[in-house]
N, CA, C and O of each residue as an XYZ file, in Angstrom:
820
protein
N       0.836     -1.205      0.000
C       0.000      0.000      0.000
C       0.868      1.250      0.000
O       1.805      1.187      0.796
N       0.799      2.060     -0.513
C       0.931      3.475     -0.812
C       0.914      4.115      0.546
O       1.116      3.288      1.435
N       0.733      5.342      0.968
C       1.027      6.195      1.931
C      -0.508      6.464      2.092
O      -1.200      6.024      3.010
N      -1.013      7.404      0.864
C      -2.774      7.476      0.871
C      -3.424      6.236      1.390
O      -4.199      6.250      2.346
N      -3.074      5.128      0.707
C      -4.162      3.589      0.444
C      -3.854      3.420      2.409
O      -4.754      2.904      3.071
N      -3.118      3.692      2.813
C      -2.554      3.339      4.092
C      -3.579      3.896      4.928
O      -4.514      3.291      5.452
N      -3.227      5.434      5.012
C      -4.290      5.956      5.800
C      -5.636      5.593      5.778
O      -6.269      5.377      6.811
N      -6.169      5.503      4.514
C      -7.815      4.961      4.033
C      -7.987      4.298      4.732
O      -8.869      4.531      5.559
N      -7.006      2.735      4.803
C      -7.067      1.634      5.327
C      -7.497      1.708      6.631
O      -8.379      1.022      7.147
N      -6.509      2.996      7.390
C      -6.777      3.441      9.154
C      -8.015      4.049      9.113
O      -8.366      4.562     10.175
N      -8.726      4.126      8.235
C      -9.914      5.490      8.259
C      -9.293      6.749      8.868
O      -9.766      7.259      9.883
N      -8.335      7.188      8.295
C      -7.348      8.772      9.330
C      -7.131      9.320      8.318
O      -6.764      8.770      7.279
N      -7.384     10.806      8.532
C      -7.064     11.961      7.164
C      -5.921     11.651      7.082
O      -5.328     10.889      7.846
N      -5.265     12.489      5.671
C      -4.114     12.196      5.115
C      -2.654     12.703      6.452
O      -2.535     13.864      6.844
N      -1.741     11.565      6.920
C      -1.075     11.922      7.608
C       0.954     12.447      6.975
O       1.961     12.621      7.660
N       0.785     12.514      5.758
C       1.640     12.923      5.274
C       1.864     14.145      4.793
O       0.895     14.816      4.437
N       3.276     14.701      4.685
C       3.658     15.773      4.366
C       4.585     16.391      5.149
O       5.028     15.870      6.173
N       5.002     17.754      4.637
C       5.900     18.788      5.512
C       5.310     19.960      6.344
O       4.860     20.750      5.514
N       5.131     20.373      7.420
C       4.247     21.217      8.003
C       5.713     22.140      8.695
O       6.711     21.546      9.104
N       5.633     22.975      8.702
C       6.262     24.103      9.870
C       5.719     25.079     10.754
O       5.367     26.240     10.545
N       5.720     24.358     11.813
C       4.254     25.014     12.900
C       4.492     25.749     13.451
O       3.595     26.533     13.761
N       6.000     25.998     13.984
C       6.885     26.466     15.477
C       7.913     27.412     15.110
O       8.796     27.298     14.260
N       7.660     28.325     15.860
C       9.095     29.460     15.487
C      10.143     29.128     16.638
O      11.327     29.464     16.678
N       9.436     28.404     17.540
C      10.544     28.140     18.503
C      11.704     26.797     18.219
O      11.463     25.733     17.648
N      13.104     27.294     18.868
C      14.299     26.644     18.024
C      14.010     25.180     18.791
O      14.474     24.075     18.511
N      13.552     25.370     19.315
C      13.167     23.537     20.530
C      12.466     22.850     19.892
O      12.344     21.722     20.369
N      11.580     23.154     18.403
C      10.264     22.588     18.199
C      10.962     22.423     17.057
O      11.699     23.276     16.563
N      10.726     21.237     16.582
C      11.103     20.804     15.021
C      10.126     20.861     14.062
O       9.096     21.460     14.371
N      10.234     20.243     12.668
C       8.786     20.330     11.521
C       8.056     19.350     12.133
O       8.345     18.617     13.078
N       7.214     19.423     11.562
C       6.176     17.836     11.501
C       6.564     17.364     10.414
O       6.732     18.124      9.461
N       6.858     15.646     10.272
C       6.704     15.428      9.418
C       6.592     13.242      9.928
O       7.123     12.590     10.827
N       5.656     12.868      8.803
C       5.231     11.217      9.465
C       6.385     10.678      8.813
O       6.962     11.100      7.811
N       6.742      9.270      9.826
C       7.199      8.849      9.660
C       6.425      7.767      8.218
O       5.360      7.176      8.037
N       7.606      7.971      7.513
C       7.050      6.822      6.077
C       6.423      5.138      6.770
O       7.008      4.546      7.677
N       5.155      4.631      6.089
C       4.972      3.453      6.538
C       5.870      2.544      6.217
O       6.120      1.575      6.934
N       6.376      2.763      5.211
C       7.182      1.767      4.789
C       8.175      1.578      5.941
O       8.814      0.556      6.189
N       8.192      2.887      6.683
C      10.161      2.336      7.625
C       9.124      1.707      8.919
O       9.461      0.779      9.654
N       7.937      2.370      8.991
C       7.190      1.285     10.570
C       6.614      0.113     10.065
O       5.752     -0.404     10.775
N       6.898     -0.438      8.976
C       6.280     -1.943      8.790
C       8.003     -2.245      8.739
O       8.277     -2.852      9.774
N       8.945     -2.084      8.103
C      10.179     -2.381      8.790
C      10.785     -2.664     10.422
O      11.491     -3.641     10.670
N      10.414     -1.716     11.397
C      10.444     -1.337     12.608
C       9.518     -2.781     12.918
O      10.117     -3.810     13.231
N       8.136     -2.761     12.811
C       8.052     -3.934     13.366
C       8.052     -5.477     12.737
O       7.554     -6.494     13.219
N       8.707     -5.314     11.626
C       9.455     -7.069     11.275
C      10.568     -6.889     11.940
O      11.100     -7.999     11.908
N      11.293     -6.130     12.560
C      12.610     -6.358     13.008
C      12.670     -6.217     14.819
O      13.403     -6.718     15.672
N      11.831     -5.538     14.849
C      11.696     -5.548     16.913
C      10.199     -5.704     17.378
O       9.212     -5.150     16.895
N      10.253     -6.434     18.245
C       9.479     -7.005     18.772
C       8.100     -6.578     19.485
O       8.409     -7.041     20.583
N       6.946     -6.102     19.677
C       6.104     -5.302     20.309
C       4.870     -6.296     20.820
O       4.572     -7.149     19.984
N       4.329     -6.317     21.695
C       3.542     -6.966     22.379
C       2.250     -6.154     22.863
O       2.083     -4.957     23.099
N       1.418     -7.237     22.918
C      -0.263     -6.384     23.281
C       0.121     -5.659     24.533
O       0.027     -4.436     24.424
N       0.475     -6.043     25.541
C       1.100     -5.620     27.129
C       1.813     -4.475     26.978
O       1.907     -3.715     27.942
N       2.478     -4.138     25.650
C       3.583     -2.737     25.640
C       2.619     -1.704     25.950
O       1.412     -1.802     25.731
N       3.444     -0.299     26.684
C       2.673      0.965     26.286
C       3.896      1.333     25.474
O       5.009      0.811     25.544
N       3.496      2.322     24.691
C       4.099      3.188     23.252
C       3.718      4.388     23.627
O       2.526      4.669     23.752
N       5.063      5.564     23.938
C       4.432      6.854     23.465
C       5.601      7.444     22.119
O       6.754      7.105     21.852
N       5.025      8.063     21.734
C       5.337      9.094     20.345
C       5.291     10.679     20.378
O       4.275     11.363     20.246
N       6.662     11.158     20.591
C       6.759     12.595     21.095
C       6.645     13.383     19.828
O       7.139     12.797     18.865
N       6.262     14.246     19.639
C       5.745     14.555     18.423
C       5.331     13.792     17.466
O       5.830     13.361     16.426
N       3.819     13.648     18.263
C       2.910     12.991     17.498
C       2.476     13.207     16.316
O       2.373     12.399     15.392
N       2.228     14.263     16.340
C       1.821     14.585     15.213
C       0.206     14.787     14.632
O      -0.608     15.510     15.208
N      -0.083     14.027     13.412
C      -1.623     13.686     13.603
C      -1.888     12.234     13.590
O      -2.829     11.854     12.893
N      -1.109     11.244     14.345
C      -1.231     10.514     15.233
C      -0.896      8.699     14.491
O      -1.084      7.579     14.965
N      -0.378      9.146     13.259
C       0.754      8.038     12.356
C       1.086      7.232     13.046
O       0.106      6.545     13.331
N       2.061      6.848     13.571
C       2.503      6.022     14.516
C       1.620      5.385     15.726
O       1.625      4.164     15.883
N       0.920      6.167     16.511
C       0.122      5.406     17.339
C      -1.042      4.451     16.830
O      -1.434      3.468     17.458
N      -1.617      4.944     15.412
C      -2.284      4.226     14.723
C      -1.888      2.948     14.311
O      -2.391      1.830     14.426
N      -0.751      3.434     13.745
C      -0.195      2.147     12.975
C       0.266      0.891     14.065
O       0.172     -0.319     13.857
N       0.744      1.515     15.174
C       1.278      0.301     16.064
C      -0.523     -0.258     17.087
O      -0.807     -1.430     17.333
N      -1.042      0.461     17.312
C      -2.056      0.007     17.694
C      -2.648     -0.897     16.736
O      -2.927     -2.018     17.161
N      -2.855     -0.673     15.723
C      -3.731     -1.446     14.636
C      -2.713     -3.020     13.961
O      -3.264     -4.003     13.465
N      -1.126     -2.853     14.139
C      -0.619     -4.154     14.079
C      -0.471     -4.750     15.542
O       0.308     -5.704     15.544
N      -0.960     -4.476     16.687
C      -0.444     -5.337     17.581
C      -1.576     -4.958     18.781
O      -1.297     -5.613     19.785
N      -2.485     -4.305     18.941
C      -3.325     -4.091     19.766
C      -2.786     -3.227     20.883
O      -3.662     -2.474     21.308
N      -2.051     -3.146     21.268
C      -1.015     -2.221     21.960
C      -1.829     -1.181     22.659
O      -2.931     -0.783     22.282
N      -1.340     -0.883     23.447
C      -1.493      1.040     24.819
C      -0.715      2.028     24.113
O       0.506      2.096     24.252
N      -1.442      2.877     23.282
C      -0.383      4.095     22.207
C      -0.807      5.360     22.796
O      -1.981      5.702     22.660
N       0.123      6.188     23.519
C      -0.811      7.789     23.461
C       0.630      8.321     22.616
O       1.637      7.711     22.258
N       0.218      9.694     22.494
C       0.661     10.794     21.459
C       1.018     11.840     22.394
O       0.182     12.485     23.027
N       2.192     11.989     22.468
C       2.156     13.609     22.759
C       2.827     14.942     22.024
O       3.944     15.158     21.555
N       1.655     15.704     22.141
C       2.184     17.045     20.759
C       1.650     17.841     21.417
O       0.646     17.632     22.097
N       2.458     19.248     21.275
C       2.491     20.304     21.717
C       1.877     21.447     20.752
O       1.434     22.545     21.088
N       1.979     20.852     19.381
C       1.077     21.949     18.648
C      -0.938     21.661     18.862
O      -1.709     20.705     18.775
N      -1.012     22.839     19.105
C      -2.549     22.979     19.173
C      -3.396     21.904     17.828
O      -3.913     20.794     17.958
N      -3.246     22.831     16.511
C      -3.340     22.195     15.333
C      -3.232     20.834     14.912
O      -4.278     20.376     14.452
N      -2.194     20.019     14.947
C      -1.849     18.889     15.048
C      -2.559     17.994     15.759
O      -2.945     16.962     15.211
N      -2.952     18.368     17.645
C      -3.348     17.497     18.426
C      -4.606     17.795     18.185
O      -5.189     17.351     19.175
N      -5.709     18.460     17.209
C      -6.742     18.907     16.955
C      -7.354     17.690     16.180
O      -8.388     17.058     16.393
N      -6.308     17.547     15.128
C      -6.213     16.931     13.348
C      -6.127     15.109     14.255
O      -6.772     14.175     13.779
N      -5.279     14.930     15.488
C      -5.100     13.420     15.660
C      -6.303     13.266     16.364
O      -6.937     12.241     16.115
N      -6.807     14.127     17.268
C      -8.160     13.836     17.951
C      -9.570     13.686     17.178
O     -10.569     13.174     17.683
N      -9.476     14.302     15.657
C     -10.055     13.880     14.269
C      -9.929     12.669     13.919
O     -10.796     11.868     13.569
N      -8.598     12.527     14.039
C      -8.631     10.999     13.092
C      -8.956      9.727     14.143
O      -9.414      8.642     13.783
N      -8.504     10.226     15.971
C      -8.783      8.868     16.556
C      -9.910      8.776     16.608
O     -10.099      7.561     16.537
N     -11.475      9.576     16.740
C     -12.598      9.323     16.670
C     -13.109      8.537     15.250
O     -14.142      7.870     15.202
N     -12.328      8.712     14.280
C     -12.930      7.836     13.164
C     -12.120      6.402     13.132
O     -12.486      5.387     12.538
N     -10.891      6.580     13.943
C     -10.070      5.105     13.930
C     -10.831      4.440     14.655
O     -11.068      3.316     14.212
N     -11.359      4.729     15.705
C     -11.870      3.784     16.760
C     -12.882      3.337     16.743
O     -13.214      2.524     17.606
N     -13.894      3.805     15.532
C     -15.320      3.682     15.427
C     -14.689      2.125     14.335
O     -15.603      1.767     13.591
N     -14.113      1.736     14.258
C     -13.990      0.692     13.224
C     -12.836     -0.281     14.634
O     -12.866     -1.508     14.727
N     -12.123      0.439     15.370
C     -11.408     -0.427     16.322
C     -11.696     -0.619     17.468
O     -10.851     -1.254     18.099
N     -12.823     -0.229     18.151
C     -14.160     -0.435     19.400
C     -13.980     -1.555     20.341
O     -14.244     -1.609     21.542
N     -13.537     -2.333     19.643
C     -14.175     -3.794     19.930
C     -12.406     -4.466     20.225
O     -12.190     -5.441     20.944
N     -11.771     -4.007     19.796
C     -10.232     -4.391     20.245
C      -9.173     -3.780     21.227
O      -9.327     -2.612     21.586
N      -8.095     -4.518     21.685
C      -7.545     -4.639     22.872
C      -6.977     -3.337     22.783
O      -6.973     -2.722     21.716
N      -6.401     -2.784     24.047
C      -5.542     -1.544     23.686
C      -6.157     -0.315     23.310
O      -7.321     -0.190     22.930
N      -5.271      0.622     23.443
C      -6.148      1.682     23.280
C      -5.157      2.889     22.285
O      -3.985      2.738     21.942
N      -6.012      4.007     22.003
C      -4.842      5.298     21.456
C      -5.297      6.101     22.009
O      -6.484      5.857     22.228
N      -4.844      7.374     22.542
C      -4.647      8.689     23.361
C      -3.904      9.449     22.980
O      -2.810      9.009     22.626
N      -4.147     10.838     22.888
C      -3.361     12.234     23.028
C      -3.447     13.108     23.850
O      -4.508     13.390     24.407
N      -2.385     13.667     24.060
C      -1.909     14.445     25.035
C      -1.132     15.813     24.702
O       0.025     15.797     24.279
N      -1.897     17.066     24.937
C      -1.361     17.628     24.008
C      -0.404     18.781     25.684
O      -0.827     19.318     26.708
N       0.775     18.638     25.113
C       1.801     18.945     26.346
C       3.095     19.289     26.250
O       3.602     18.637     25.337
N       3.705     19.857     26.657
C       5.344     19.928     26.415
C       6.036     18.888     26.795
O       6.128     18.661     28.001
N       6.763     17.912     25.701
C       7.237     17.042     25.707
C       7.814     16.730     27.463
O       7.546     15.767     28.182
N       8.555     17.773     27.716
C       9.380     17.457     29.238
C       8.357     17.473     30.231
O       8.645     16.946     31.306
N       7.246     17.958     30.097
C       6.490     17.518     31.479
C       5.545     16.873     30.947
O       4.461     17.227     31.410
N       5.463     15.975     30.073
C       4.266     14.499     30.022
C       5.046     13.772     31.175
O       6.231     13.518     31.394
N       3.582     13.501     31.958
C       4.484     12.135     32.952
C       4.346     10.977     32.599
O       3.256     10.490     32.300
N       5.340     10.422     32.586
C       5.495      9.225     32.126
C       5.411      7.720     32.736
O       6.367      7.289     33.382
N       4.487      7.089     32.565
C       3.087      5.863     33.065
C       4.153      4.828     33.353
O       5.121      4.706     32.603
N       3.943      3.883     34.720
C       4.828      3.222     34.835
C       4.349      1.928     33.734
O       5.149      0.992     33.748
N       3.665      1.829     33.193
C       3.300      0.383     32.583
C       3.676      1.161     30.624
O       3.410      0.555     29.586
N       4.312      2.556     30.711
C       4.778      2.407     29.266
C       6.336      2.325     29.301
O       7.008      2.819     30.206
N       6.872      1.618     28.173
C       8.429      1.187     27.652
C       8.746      1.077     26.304
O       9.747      0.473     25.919
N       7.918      1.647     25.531
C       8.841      1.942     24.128
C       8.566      3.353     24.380
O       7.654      3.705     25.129
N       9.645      4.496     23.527
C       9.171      5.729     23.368
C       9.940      5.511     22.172
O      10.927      4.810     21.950
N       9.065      6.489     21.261
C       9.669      6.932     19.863
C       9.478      8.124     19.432
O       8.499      8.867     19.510
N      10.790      8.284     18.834
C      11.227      9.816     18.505
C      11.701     10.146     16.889
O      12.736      9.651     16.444
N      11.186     10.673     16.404
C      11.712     11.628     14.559
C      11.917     12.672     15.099
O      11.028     13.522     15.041
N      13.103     12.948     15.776
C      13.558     14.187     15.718
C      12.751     15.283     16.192
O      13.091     16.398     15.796
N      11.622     15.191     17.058
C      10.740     15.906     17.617
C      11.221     17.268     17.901
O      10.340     18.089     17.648
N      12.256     17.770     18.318
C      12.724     18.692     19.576
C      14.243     18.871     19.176
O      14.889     18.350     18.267
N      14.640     19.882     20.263
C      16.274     20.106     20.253
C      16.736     18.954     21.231
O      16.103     18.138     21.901
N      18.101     19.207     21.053
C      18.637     17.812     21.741
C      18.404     18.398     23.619
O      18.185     17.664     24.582
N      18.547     19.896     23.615
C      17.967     20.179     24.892
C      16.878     19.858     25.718
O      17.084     19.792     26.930
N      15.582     19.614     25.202
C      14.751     18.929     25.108
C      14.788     16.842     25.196
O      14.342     15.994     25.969
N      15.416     16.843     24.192
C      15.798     15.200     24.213
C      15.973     14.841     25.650
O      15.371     13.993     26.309
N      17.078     15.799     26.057
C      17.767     15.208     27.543
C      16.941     15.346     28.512
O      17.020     14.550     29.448
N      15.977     16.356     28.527
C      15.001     16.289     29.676
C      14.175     15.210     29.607
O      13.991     14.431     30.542
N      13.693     15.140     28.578
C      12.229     13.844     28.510
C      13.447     12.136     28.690
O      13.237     11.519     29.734
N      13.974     11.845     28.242
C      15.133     10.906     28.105
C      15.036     10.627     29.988
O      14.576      9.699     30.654
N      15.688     11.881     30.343
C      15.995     11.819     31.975
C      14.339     11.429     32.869
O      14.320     10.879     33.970
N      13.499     11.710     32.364
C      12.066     11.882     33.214
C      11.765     10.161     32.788
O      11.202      9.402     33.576
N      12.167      9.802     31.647
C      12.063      7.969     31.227
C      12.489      7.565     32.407
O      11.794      7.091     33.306
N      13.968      7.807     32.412
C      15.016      7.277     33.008
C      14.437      6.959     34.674
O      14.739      5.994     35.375
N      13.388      8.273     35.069
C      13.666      8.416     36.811
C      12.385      7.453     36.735
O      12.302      6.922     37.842
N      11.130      6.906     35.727
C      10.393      6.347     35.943
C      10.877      4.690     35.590
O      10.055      3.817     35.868
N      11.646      4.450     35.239
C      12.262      3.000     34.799
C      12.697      3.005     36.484
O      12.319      1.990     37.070
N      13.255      3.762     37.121
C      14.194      3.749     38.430
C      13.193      3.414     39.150
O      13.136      2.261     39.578
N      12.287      4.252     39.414
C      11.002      3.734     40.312
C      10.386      2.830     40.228
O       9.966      2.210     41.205
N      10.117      2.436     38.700
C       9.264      1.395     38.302
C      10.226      0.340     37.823
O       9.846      0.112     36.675
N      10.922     -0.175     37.993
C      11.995     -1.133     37.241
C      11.302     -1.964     36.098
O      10.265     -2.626     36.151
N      12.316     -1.707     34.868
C      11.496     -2.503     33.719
C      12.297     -2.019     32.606
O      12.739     -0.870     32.613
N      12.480     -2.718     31.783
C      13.153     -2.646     30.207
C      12.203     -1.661     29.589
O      11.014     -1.864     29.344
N      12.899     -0.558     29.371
C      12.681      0.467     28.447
C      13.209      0.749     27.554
O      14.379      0.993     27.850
N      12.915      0.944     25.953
C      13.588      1.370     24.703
C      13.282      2.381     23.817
O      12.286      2.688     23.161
N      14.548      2.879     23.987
C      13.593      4.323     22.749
C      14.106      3.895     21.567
O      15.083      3.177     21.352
N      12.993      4.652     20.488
C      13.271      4.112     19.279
C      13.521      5.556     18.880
O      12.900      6.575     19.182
N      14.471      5.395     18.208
C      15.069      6.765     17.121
C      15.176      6.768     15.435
O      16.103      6.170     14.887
N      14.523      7.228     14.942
C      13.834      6.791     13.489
C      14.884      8.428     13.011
O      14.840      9.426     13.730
N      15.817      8.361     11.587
C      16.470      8.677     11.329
C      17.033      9.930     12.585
O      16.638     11.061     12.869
N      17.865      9.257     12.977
C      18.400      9.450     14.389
C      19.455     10.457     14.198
O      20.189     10.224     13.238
N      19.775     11.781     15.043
C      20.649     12.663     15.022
C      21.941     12.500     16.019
O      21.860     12.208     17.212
N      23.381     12.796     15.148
C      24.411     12.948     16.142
C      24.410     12.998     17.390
O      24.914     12.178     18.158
N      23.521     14.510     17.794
C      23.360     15.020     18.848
C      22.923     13.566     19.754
O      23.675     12.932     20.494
N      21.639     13.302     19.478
C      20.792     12.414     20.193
C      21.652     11.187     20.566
O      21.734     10.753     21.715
N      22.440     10.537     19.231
C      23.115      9.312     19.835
C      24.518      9.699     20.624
O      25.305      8.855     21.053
N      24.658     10.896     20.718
C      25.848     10.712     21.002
C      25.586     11.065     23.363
O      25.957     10.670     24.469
N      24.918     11.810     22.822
C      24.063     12.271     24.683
C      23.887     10.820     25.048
O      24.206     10.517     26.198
N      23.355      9.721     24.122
C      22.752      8.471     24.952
C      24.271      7.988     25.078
O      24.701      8.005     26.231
N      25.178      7.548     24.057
C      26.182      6.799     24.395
C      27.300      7.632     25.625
O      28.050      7.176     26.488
N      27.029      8.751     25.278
C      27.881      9.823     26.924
C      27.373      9.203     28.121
O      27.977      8.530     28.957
N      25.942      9.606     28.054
C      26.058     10.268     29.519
C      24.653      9.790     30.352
O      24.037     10.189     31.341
N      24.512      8.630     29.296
C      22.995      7.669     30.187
C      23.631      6.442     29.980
O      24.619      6.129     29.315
N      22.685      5.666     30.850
C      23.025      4.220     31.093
C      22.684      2.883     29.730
O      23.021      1.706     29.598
N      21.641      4.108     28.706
C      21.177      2.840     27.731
C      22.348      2.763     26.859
O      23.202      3.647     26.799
N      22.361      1.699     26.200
C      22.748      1.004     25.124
C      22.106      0.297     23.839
O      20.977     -0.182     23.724
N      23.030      0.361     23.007
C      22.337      0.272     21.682
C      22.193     -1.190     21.623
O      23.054     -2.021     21.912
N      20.964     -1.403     21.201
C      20.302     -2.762     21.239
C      20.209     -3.518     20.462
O      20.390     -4.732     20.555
N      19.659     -2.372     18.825
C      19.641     -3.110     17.725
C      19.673     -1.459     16.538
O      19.207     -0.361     16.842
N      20.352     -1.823     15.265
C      20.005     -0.937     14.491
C      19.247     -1.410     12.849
O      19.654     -2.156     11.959
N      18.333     -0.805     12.953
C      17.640     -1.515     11.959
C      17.322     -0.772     11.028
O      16.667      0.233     11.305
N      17.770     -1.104      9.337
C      17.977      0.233      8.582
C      16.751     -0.608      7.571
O      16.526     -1.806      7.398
N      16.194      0.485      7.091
C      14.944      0.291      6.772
C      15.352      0.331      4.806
O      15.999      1.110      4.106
N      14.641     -0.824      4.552
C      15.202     -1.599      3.142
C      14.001     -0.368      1.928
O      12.854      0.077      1.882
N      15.099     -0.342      1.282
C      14.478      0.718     -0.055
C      14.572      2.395     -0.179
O      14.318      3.353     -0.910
N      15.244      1.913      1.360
C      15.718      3.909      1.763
C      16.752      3.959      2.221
O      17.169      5.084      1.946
N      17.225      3.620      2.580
C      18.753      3.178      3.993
C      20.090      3.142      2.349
O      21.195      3.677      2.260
N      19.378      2.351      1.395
C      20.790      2.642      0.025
C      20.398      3.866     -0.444
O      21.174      4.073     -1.377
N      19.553      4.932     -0.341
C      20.073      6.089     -0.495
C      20.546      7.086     -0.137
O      21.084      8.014     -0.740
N      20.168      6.728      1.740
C      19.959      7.493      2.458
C      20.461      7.132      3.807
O      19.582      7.109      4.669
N      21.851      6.801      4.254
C      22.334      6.339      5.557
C      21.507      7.139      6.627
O      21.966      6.677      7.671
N      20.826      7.804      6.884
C      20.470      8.016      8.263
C      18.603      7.323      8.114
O      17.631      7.405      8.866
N      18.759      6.873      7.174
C      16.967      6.206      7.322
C      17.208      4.637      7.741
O      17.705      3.736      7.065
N      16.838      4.617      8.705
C      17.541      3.641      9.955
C      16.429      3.850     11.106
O      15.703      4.841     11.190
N      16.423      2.480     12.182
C      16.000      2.814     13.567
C      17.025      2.369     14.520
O      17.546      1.254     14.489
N      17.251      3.163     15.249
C      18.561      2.910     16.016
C      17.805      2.635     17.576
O      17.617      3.670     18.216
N      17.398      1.455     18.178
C      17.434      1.140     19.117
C      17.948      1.113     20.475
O      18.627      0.127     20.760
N      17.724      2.184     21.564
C      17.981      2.040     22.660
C      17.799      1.546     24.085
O      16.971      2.131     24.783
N      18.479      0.542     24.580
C      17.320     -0.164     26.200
C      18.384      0.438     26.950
O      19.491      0.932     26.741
N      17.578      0.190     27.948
C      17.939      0.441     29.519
C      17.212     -0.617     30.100
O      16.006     -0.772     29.903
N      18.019     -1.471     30.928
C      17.314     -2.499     31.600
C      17.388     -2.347     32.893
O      18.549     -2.399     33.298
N      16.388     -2.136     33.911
C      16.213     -2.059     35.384
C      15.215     -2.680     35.811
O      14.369     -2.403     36.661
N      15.455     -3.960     34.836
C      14.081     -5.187     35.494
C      15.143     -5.762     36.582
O      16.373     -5.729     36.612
N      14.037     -6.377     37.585
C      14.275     -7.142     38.468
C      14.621     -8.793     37.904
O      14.779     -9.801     38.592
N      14.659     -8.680     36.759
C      14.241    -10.441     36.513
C      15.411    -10.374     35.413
O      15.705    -11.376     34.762
């Protein structure tokens, strides 16, 4: 399927394109992640009905759709543009009228990335470059103090992933790179179209 045929499929307005919402230097574009690299993402790592998933710049709500609808999954969204969290609260009322009846849920949250609090029963987070890396380190650190409290394998996913970002995780936090998974039909033109996998493990088991 195509990008359009995709969305149809979700019943969700069109979630593609380039948007520039933010004059502020912390706030990046919008832009969805291609389906093609999240049907990659999940043939290559693993996701379970039990996961929670959040998605920091959500957007109009791409990703939480898509992982909810392959795996039944706990997805919320968090976006800070007004507009955006307007357009995903559009599309989850028409996603759900067709997904009612199945496990898991989708949510938005429309918030500044660094003060969403973060649920002890979620452990993937995924990131396109949402924010400045100033930003990165706060929300990263607020993961970090809820994995501490809550002990449990947490992984962020970084979908064409920046210097900045990998290089703060391999400094000056405890995760490690887990898996890198370069997404087939883009990755030979384009070395940074990739998911670069990060855990932190503070399970008890």
């Amino acid at each position: 399927m195509n990008e359009q045929e995709y969305d149809r499929m979700l019943s969700i307005r069109p979630t593609s394109g380039l948007q520039v919402l933010s004059s502020s230097i912390h706030q990046n574009r919008y832009e969805a992640t291609p389906y093609a690299a999240l049907e990659a993402l999940a043939a290559e790592h693993p996701f379970y009905q039990q996961d929670g998933l959040v998605d920091y710049g959500s957007g109009k709500g791409r990703v939480p759709f898509f992982f909810h609808h392959q795996f039944q999954l706990t997805a919320t969204g968090v976006e800070v543009n007004g507009s955006l969290y307007q357009e995903a609260l559009e599309n989850q009322a028409n996603y759900m009228k067709k997904k009612k009846n199945q496990a898991g849920s989708v949510r938005f949250e429309r918030c500044l990335a660094e003060e969403y609090k973060v649920e002890k029963d979620q452990n993937k987070f995924y990131f396109f470059n949402p924010f400045s890396t100033q930003i990165f380190i706060k929300v990263v650190n607020n993961i970090t103090k809820s994995a501490e409290k809550h002990p449990r394998i947490v992984d962020l996913i970084l979908y064409y992933p920046t210097t900045e970002y990998i290089h703060f995780l391999h400094d000056k936090t405890a995760f490690y790179l887990e898996k890198d998974i370069k997404v087939p039909g883009y990755f030979e033109k384009d070395e940074h179209e990739r998911f670069l996998i990060f855990r932190l493990n503070l399970s008890n088991t």
